[in-house]
N, C-alpha and C positions, 0 to 999 in steps of 0.2 A: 599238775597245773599250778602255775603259780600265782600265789592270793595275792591282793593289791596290797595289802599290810606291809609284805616282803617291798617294795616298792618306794615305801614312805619315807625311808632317809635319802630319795632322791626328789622328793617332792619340793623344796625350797628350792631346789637348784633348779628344776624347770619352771617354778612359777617366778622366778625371776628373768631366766631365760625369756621370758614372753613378754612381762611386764615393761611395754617400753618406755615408758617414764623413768625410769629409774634408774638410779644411779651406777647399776651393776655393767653396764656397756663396758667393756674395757678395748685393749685395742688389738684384738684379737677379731673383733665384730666391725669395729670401726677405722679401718686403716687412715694415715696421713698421707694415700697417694695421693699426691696431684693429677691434675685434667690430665688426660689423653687421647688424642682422634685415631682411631686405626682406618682406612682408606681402603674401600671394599674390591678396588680393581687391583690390590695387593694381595687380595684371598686369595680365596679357594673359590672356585665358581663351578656348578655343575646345571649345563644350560644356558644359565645367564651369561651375557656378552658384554664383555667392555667399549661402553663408548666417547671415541673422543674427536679428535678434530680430522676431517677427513671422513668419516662414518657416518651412516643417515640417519640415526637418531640424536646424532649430537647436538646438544642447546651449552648456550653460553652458559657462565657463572656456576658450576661446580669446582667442588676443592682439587684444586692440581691440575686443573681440564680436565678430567677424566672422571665420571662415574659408569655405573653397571645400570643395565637393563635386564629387569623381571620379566619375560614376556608369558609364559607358560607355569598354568598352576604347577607345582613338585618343583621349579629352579631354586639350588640357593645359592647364597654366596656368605660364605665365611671367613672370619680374621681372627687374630689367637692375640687375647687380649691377656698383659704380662702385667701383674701386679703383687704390690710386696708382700701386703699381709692377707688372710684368709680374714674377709668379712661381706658387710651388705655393700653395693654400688649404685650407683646409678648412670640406669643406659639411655642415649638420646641417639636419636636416630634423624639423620640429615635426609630426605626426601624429595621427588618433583611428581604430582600426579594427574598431568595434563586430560588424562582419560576417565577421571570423575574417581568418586571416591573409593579404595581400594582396599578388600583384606588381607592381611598375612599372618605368619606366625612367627614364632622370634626362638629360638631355642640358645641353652646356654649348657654346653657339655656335652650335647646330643640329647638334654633331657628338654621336651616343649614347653617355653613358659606360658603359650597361650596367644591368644590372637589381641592382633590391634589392626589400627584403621588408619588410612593416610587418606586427609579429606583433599577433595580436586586442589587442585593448585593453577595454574594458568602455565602456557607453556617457558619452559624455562625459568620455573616460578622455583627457589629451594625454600622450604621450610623443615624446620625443626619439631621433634614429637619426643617427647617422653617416653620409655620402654616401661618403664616406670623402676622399680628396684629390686636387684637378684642377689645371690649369693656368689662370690666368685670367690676361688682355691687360690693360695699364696702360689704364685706362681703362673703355669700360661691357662690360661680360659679359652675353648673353642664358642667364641657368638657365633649363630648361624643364621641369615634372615631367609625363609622360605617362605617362597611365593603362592599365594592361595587362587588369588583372583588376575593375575598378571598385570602386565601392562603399569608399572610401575619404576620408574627410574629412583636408584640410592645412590647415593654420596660418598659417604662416612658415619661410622658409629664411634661416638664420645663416650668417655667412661669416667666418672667421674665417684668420688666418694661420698656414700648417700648420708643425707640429712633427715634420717628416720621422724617422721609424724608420732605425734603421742596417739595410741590406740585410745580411743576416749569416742563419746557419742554424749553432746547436748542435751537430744529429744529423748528421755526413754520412759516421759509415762504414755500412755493411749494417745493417739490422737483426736482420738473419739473424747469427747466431752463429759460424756454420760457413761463411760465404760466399768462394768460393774466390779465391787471390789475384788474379788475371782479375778479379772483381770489386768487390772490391776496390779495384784500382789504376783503375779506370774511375770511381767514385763519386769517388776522391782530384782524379782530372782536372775530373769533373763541379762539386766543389767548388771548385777553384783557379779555375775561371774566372765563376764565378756572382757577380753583381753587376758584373762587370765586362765582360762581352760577353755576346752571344745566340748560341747555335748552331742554324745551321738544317737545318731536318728538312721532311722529303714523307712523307704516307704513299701507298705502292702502293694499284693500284686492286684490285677483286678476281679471282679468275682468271680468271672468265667475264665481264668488263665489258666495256663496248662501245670497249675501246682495248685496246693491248699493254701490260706489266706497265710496260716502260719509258718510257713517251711523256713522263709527268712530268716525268722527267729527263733526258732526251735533251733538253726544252723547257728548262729550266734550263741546262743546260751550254751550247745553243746560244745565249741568252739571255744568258747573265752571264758564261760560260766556267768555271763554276764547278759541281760536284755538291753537294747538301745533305751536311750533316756525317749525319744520322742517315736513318734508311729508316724509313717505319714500316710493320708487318707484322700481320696478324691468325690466330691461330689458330681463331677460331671453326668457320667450317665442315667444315674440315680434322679435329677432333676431336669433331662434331656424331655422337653413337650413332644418329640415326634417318636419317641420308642423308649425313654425310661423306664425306670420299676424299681420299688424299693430293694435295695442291695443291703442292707442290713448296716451301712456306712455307721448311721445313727447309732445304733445298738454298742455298735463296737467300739464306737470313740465311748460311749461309757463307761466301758467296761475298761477301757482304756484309762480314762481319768478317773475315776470314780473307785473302780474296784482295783486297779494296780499304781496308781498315783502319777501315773504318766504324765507326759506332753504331746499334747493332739496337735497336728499340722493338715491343711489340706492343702491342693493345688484344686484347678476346674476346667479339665477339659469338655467345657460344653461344646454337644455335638450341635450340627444345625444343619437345615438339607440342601445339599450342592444344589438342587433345583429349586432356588428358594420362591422364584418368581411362579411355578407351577404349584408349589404347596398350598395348600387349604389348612387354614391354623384347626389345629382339632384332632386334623387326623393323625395315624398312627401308621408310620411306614418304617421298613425293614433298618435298621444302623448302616445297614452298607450303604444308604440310600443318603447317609449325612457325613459329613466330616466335619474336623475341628483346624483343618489348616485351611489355607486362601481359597482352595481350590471350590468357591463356591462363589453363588452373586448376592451373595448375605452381605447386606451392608451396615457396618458396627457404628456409620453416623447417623440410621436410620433406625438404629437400636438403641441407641439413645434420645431416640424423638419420640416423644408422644406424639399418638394416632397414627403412627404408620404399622404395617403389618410386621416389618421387624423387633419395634417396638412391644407388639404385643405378644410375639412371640417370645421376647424377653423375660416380660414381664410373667411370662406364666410360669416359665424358670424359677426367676428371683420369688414368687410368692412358695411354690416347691420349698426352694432350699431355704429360707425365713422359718419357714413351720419345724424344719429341724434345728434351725441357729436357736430358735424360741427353746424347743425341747429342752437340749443343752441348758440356754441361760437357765433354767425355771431349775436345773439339778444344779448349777451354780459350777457351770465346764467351759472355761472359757475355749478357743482356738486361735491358731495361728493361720490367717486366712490368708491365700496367695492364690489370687483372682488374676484371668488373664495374662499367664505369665510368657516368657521370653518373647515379648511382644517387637522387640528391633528384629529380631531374627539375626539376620548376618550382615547386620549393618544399615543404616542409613535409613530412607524415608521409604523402600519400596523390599527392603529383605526380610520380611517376614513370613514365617511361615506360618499363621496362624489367620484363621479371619478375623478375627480381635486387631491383627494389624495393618491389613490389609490396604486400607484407606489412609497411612501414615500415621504422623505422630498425633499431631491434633483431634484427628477424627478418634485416636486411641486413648486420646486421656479423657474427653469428653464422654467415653463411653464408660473407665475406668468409674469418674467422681459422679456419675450417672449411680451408679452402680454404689458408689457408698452412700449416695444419699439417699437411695428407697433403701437399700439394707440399713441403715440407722435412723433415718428420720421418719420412713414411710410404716417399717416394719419394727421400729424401736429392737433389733438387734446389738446387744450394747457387749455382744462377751466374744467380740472380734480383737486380734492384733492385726492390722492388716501391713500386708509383704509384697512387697514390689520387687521383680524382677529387671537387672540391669545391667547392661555390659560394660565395656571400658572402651569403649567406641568416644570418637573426638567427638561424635553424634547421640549417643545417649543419654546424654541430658537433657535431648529436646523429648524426648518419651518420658520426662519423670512428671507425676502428677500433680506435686506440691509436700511440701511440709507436714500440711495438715492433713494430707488423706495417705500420709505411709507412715508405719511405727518403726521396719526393719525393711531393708534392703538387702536382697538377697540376689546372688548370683550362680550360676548351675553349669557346674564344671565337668565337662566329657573332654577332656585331653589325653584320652589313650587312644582316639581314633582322628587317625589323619585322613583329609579327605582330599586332600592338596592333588593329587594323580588325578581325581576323580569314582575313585572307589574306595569303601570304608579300608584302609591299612591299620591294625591294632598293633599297640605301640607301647607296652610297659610304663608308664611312665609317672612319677607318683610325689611329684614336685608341688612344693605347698602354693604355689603360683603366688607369693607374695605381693608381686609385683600387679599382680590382678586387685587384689587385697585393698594394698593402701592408695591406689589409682581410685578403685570406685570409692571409699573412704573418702579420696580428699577432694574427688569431683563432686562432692555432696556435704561439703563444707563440716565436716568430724559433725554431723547431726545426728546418724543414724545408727544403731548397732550393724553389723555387715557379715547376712551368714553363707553358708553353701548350703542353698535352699534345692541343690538336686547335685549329684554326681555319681561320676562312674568309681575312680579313687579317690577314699579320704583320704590322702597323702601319711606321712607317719608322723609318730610321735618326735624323733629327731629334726625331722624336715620342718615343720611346723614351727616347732619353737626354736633353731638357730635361724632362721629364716623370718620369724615374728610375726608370722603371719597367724595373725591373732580372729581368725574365722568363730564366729559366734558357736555355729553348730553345722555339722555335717548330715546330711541327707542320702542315703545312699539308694540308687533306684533299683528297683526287684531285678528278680533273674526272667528274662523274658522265655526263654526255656531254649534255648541255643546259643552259643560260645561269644559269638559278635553280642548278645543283648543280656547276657549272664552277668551282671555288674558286682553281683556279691560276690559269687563263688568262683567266676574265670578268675585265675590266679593275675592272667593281663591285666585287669583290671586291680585286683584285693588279691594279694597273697593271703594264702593260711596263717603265715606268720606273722603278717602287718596286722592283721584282724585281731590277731590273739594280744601280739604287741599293743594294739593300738584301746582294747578294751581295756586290758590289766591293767593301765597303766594310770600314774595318778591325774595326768593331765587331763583326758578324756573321761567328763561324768554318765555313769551307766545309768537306767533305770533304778536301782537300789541305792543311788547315791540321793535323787532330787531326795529334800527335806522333806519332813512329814507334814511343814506347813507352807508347803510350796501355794495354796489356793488362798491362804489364810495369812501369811504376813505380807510386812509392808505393803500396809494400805491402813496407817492408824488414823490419818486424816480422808473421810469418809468420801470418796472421789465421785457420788455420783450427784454430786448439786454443784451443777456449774456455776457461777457467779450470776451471769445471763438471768436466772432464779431469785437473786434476793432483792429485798428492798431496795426500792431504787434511794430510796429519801435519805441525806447523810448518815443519822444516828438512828437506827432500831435498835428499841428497848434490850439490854440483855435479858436471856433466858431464868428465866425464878430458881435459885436454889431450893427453893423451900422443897420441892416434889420431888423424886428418885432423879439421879441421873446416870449416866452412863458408866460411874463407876460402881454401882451397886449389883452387888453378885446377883443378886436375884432377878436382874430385868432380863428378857430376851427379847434383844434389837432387829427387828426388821432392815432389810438392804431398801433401801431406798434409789427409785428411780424418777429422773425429773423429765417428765411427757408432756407434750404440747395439751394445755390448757388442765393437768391434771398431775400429780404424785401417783408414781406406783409404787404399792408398799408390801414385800413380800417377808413374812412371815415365815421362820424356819417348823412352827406347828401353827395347830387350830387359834386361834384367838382366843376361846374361851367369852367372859363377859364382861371384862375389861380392857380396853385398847389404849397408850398413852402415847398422846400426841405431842410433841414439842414445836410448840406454833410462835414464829416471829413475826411482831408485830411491827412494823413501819411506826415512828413516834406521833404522828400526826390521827394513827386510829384509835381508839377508843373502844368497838367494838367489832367482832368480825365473825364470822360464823360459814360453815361451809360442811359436805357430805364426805361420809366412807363410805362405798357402795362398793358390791362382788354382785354376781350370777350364781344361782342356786338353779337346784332342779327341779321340780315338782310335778310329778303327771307328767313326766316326758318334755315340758315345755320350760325355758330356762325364764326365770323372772330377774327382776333388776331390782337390789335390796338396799336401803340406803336406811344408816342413823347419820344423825344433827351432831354435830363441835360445836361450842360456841367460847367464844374467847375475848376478854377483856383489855388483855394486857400477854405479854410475852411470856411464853413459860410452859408447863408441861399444862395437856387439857386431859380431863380422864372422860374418856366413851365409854357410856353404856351401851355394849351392843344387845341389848333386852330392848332399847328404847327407840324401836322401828320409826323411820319417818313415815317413807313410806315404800310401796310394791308395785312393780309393773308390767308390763307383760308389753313391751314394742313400746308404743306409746300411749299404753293405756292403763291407767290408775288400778290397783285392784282396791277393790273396800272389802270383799268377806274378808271376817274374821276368823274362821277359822285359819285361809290360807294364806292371812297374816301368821297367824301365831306360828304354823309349820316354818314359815320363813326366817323368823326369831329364832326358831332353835337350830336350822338349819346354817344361818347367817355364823351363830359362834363356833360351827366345826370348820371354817374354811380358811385362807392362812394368807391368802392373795386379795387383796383391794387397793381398790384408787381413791386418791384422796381429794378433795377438792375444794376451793376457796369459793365462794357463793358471793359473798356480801362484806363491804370493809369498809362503810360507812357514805356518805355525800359521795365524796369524789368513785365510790366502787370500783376501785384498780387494781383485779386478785392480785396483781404485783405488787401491792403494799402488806400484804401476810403471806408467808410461807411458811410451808410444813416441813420441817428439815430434820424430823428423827421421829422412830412411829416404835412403842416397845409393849410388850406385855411383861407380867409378874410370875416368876414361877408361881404352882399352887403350891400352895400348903400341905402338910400334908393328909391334913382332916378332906380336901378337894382333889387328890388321887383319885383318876379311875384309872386302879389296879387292871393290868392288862393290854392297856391300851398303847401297845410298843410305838406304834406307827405318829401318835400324838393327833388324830382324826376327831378324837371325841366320842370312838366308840368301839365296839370290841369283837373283830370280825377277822376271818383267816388271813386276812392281811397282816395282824400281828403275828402269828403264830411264825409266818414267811418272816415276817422285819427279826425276831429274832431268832431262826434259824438259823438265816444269812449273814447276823451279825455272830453271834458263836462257830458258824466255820469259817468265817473269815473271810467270806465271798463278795463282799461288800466295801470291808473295810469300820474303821469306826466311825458311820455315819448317823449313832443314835444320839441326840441330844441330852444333856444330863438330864432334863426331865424329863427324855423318855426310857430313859436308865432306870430311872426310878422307878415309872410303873410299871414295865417290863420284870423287876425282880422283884415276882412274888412267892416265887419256893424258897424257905429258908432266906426271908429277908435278909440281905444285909451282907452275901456271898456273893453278890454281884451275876449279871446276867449271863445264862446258861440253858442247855437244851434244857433242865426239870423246867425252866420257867414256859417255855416253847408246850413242853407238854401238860403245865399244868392249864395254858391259856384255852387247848384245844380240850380239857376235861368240863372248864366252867362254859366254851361252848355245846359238851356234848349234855350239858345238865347235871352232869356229876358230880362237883362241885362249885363252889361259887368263890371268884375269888374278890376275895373283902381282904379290908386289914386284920381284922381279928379273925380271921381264917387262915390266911396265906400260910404260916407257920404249918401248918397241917393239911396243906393243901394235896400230897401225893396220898 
């Protein structure tokens, strides 16, 4: 098998190869041929008929009098386009489409670059469409246009020498406001390498398929030696109101990011029931009884409505899959979310196959930004990228949602099967479709990264980069367990040897490549305090140096999240009995004062625990969490003191609270102080409690599991240095290991105790 190592003295030659910026074009890529028209009633036609004067489809005004008629999906007509040197082109295709808007396919060589749209035209109307950009051989080129949807009159196709777009995207932090630094620092990675490699991705099959969840990639590693950088995952039936069940989706995107360092992607095919008007919200009926394409009277504009029955069928979904987005945020895993996808279908305002698009464009974006706004506002999910699916349709830009509710645009490539006859024909073919590439790219103004969010081939390493089609990441769909839906392993689709080719190679980054701080960089400017958040008043006080700040080794910073009327402030351990606050004060206060409050447990019933800030001036404030304001149970005060005092000790083991502004003088406008950094102090190490792996505040077979799983490596290195610390009590100083595992479960069995001045002799 040959290692990627072997590889690396061709690795500058490909990353320039891709890099379109740059000066390495030579004219090999970029030919000086001049414009050309080739004149389609000069092909090759099989089907299609020429018509011209005297013939009863003839209309005035084509090139020469004479063009061709499409009538029947499979006609093509072809011309052998003669040009000097081997490089990129560009093809533009003369059209009339009196019969409304129309799809085809366009091939170059006999290989399919993929489909395009020729929108109505009026009769005897010619317009001009962009093919967009391909690769043609020094010499003669067979174009082929075949007919998908007929009824379609052509012209002439113009060749012309392409004026390649720089691969670049504007937008590439979150669109989300609030998106936590997890995600952040994934989007930073996502951007550093786009344009300049492909990362490759599988998606799992579903959990009742006719394989194991792993075969994919057990095939691939055995194959290439190598895992896909990304997994892909689906929430739909998992969160499905008329027959879901948890599928373990959750579990395994963790173990996904968490324990092998992955990238998690989902799609969501939510089902919903074809009889939507006879369902009773609640109940539970068979799957065969729901589907996820049109073929129902589910209405996705009445899904986006409060108080209609649609609506609330929605809404039980979205709270389902929130409760797992939460999970995720709370272990700090962001995903790559791609809701509602290939919503145009095959074109236009009414070719969808999905109910999601059913009711066209409008009623689909409406349900789209529906849908971001209870997932981040309603449900504060903040560790989304979210992925919009798009075609290259003259029409798909009226389906795009907006700037602000898409981070990546993604497009899902099945061009091994033609369906032009009428029946699936598979068709080898494994064209980096370029010209699909920098068309949705530049109908989307160079804003967005642009990936292959679903396919049957990831085309190859060669193809890709002469061709510069600079695809963010590839996605490859499971094997459905027969030849037509086998996307991995039918060779039609993925050869053996592309596969192998295409992992080993340097261009494509595998699983063992992403960085070890793929969740953890780039994100040094703290991204979850929008501006919306600070002082409105021109000059707020700087922050006091006099107290620790963010450069001292010893604080441990809380991620900070900004929630309607409150700070959430999540702690990588227990708080302990010091909390430090970095509170900005608007120049106009003087004084201000406000709650940290969490939920504890006590007798089964959760109480509401709150200590007092109070602040002067700008600068770090230090909480005693000893110093209970006060306890409640709903809305009712508690005074015993006993179940105060449980509440105090209980308060400094928990590691999640919300922060809150109360009071900030006459004008009281929490918008004039804000809380915008929350940290605690390592202890010392006289305040070690030895044992305590998990960082709880107390010493229970949870630790014993937390460093198990961090010594075989099941995990990963998720122990924080101060739980490093108190984790290694055998033989201080050797760093953590099973003796420490088994000395933890001795000083629970009573056998020993582990203290400082023991641990040394603690076996």
């Amino acid at each position: 098998m040959k290692a990627k190592s072997i590889a690396k003295a061709c690795a500058a030659i490909i990353a320039a190869a891709i890099t379109v910026n740059s000066s390495a074009f030579s004219s090999v890529l970029f030919a000086e041929t001049s414009e050309q028209i080739y004149e389609f009633e000069d092909g090759i036609l099989t089907g299609a008929t020429v018509q011209e004067k005297g013939t009863e489809r003839y209309a005035e005004g084509a090139s020469g009098d004479k063009f061709v008629f499409l009538q029947e999906g499979g006609e093509t007509a072809s011309v052998t386009a003669n040009v000097e040197e081997t490089g990129m082109y560009e093809l533009t295709l003369c059209f009339s489409s009196p019969y409304g808007d129309k799809i085809h396919n366009y091939l170059v060589n006999g290989v399919d670059q993929g489909q395009f749209s020729c929108a109505e035209t009026a009769s005897g109307e010619w317009k001009e469409i962009s093919l967009g950009v391909v690769k043609l051989n020094k010499g003669e080129n067979e174009v082929t246009i075949k007919s998908s949807w007929g009824w379609t009159d052509i012209d002439y196709i113009k060749v012309s020498p392409a004026s390649m777009s720089e691969i670049s995207a504007s937008d590439t932090t979150p669109c989300d406001p609030n998106a936590t630094a997890e995600t952040r620092s994934l989007m930073s990675y996502l951007a550093s390498v786009y344009g300049k490699h492909i990362i490759s991705g599988q998606q799992e099959i579903y959990s009742s398929g006719p394989h194991g969840l792993e075969q994919e990639f057990e095939y691939l590693n055995d194959k290439t030696g190598h895992y896909p950088a990304i997994r892909g995952f689906d929430y739909g039936n998992f969160c499905c109101p008329a027959f879901g069940s948890d599928d373990g989706s959750t579990e395994r995107v963790i173990d996904w990011v968490k324990n092998r360092n992955g990238i998690a992607t989902s799609s969501w095919h939510l089902n919903v029931p074809t009889d939507f008007e006879s369902y009773n919200i609640g109940d539970r009926i068979d799957w065969s009884a729901t589907t996820y394409t049109q073929n129902t009277d589910f209405s996705p504009t009445n899904a986006a409505t409060e108080g209609t029955k649609e609506n609330e069928y929605l809404m039980q979904a979205l709270t389902t899959l929130a409760a797992e987005f939460k999970e995720l945020e709370a272990q700090g895993i962001p995903i790559i979310w791609r809701p509602y996808h290939e919503a145009e279908g095959s074109g236009g305002e009414t070719g969808s196959w999905f109910w999601w698009g059913r009711e066209g464009s409008e009623a689909y974006k409406k349900l789209y930004i529906y849908t971001y706004e209870v997932l981040t506002e309603k449900f504060d999910c903040h560790n989304l990228i979210w992925e919009w699916n798009s075609y290259n349709y003259s029409t798909s830009a009226n389906w795009y949602p907006g700037d602000e509710y898409v981070d990546i645009i993604g497009y899902d490539k099945y061009n091994c099967t033609d369906w032009s006859s009428g029946s699936a024909v598979l068709i080898h073919n494994d064209s980096a479709i370029s010209s699909t590439f920098y068309g949705i790219m530049e109908k989307y103004n160079n804003k967005k990264m642009i990936s292959m969010s679903e396919n049957d081939c990831f085309s190859t390493v060669e193809n890709l980069t002469s061709e510069k089609a600079g695809w963010l990441y590839f996605l490859t769909w499971y094997d459905g367990g027969s030849d037509n839906i086998n996307f991995l392993t039918n060779p039609v689709f993925n050869t053996e040897k592309d596969t192998i080719d295409m992992y080993q190679s340097e261009y494509c980054i595998t699983l063992d490549e992403l960085p070890s701080d793929l969740y953890t960089a780039g994100s040094d400017v703290d991204p979850t305090k929008p501006t919306s958040t600070q002082p409105t008043s021109q000059n707020p006080t700087e922050p006091s140096t006099e107290s620790p700040t963010q450069g001292n080794p010893d604080e441990i910073h809380a991620d900070i999240s900004a929630k309607t009327g409150y700070v959430q402030i999540d702690l990588p351990e227990a708080v302990g009995d010091k909390l430090y606050l970095n509170v900005m004060l608007d120049s106009s206060v003087t004084y201000a004062n406000g709650g940290i409050g969490t939920s504890v447990e006590i007798g089964g019933d959760y109480y509401w625990v709150q200590v007092q800030w109070e602040a002067k001036k700008s600068g770090v404030v230090e909480v005693d969490m000893n110093n209970i304001f006060n306890v409640s149970l709903d809305t009712e005060e508690i005074d015993d003191e006993k179940m105060i005092a449980e509440a105090a000790e209980l308060i400094k083991k928990q590691s999640s609270f919300q922060g809150q502004v109360w009071w900030t003088g006459e004008d009281n406008s929490t918008e004039l102080a804000v809380i915008t950094d929350a940290y605690i102090i390592k202890n010392t190490e006289s305040d070690v409690l030895y044992g305590d792996a998990d960082g709880n505040g107390e010493i229970n077979v949870n630790d014993v599991v937390a460093v198990m799983c961090y010594t075989a490596n099941e995990t990963g290195n998720t122990l924080t240095d101060s739980q490093l610390n108190a984790a290694d009590v055998f033989n201080r100083g050797d760093g953590v290991n099973s003796s420490d595992a088994v000395s933890i479960q001795k000083h629970l069995a009573k056998i020993v105790t582990v203290l400082p001045e023991t641990y040394m002799t603690a076996e």
